[in-house]
N, C-alpha and C positions, 0 to 999 in steps of 0.2 A: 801843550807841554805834557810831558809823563812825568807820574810821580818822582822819576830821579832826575829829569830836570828840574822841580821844586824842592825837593829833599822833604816831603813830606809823603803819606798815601792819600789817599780818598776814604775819608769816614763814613762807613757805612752802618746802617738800621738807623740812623737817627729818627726819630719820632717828629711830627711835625710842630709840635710843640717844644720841644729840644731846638730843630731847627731855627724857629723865628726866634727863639731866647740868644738864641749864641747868634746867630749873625747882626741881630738888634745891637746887640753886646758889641761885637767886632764893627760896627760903621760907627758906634756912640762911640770907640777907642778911637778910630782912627780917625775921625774929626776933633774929638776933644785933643788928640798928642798932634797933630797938623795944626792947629790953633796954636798952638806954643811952639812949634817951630818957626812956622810965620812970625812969629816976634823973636824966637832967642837965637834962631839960625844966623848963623856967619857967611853963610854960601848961598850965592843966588841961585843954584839948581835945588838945592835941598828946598829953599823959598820956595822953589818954582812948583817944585815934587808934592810939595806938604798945599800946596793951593789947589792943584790937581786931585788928591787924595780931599780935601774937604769936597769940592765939587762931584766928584765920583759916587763917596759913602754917601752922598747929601742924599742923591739920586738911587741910589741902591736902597738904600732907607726907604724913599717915598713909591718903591716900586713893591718892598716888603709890607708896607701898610697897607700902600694897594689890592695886595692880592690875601690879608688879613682881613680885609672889610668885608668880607661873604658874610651875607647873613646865615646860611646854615650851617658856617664852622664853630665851634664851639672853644676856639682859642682864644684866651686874654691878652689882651696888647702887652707886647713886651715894656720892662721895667726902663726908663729910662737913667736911671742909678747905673754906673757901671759894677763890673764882677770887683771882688776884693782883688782879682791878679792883674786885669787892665787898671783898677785905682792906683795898684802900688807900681805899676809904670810909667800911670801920670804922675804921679807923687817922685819918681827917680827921673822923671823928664825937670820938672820943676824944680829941683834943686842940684841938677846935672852941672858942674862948673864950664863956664860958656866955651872952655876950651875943646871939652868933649863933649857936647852938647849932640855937633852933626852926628857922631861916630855912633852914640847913643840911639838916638833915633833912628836913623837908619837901620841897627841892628833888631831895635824892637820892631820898624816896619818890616823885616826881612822875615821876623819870625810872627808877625800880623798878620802878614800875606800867605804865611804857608799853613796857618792854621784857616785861615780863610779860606785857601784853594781847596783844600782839605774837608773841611764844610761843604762846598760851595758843588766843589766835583762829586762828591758822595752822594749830596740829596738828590743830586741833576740825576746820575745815573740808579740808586736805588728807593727816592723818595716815593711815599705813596701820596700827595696829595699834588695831583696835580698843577694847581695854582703855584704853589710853591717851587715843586719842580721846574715850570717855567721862571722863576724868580732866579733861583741857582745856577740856570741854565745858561742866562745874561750875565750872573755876574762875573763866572767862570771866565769868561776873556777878557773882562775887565782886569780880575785880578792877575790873570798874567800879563796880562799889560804893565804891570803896574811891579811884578817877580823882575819884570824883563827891562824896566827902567831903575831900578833897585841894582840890580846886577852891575845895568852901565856905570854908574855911581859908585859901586864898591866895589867893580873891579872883579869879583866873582862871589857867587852863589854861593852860602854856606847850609850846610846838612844838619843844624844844630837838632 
């Protein structure tokens, strides 16, 4: 995908330590708001998307810890607390009226995914630390995997 297929760019100079803080951040969101779709969803595809999305971040997660485990990196494990802007989307998923529940979600996984690809494709192509760089690398087709089943679902991609 190109940035104007996601409606986002690629962040670039991120630091390695920026990087594990923010994608820590973006798997802890998108398992903790896929947990609460799995129960307040009305839609079996959304069910189906938000089980997917747990299984995915679980793995993307366990692949960032993975390559965080070097003994001669000097990086602190990311915070498992979310940021105060993923809290207060789980906090708008939680008391979302179940009518617009789906619509909700989806719009914040749409805008999850492009902050992620964003992420994701920036450190792949200007990361300096290798290990990581391969982390970024893998997750990049995941997350359009994930752009490109979002789209099916809502019909078309938004540039927010």
């Amino acid at each position: 995908m190109t940035a104007t297929d996601v409606g986002a760019s690629p962040m670039t100079g991120t630091s390695a330590t920026d990087y594990v803080k923010l994608a820590a951040d973006g798997d802890n969101y998108e398992i903790q708001s896929s947990k609460i779709a799995e129960m307040r969803s009305k839609r079996a595809d959304v069910k189906a998307f938000a089980k997917q999305m747990i299984s995915d971040h679980m793995q993307t997660s366990k692949s960032l810890m993975a390559a965080l485990s070097n003994a001669d990196r000097k990086i602190a494990p990311p915070s498992m607390t979310l940021s105060t802007a993923n809290m207060s989307k789980i906090q708008l998923l939680k008391k979302a009226p179940r009518a617009s529940f789906d619509d909700l979600y989806l719009q914040q996984q749409l805008q999850a995914h492009q902050m992620a690809w964003s992420l994701h494709k920036g450190y792949a192509t200007t990361g300096n630390d290798p290990a990581f760089k391969q982390v970024a690398s893998m997750a990049v087709p995941v997350v359009e995997m994930h752009l490109q089943h979002l789209k099916s679902m809502t019909g078309a991609m938004s540039t927010n």
